[in-house]
N, C-alpha and C positions, 0 to 999 in steps of 0.2 A: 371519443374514448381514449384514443391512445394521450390527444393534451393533458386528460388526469390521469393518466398512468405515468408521463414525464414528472409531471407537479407532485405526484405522489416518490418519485424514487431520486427526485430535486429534496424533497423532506426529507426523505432518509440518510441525502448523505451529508446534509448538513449536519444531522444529527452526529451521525460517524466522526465527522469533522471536529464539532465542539466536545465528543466525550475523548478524543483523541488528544488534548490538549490537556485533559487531567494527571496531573502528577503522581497522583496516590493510583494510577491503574496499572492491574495484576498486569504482566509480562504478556500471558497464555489471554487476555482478554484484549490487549492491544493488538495482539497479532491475526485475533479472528477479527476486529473491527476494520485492521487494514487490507484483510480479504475479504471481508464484507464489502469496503470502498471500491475494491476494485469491482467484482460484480455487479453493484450498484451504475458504476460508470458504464460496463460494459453493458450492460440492461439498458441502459439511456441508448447507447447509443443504436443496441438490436431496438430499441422501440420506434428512435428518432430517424434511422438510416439502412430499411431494411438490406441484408446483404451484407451488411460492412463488418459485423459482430462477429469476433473471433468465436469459436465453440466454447464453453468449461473448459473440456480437456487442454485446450490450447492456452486460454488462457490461464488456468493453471500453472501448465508447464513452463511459461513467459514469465509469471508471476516467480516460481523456483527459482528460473536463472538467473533474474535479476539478483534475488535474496542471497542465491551463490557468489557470486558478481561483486555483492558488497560485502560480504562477508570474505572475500580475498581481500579488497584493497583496505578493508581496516586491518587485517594481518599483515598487510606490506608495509601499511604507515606505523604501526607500532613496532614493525623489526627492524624498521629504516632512522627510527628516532635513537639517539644515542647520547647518553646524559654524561656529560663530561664533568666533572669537581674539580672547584676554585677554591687554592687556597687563599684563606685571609691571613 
């Protein structure tokens, strides 16, 4: 049972995978695909590794801070960037 429940959420995150590559996708539908992916993974690994599966809530809150996290250091790299003009 559990080998087609891996094989079954091994499918889904491919899928997440290939529609995450599309160009034309809404902002608000990337963002649920790349918390879908994370759930996904974490679902593999409560199926694959009893015990080892962080909770929702945790994973959640991991998932946040990361988002936090990068969302500082692209504000550090755009204030840190300083365009100086050449004259010709």
């Amino acid at each position: 049972m559990s080998r087609h429940i891996l094989e079954q959420l091994d499918i889904a995150d491919q899928a997440l995978r290939e529609n995450l590559h599309r160009h034309d996708l809404d902002p608000t539908a990337r963002e649920h695909m790349e918390r879908a992916m994370s759930h996904v993974r974490e679902a593999f690994i409560a199926t694959n590794e009893i015990g080892k599966a962080r909770s929702v809530q945790r994973l959640v809150g991991d998932v946040e801070k990361v988002g936090h996290l990068m969302s500082k250091l692209r504000k550090q790299q755009q204030s840190s960037v300083t365009v100086k003009s050449i004259r010709i």
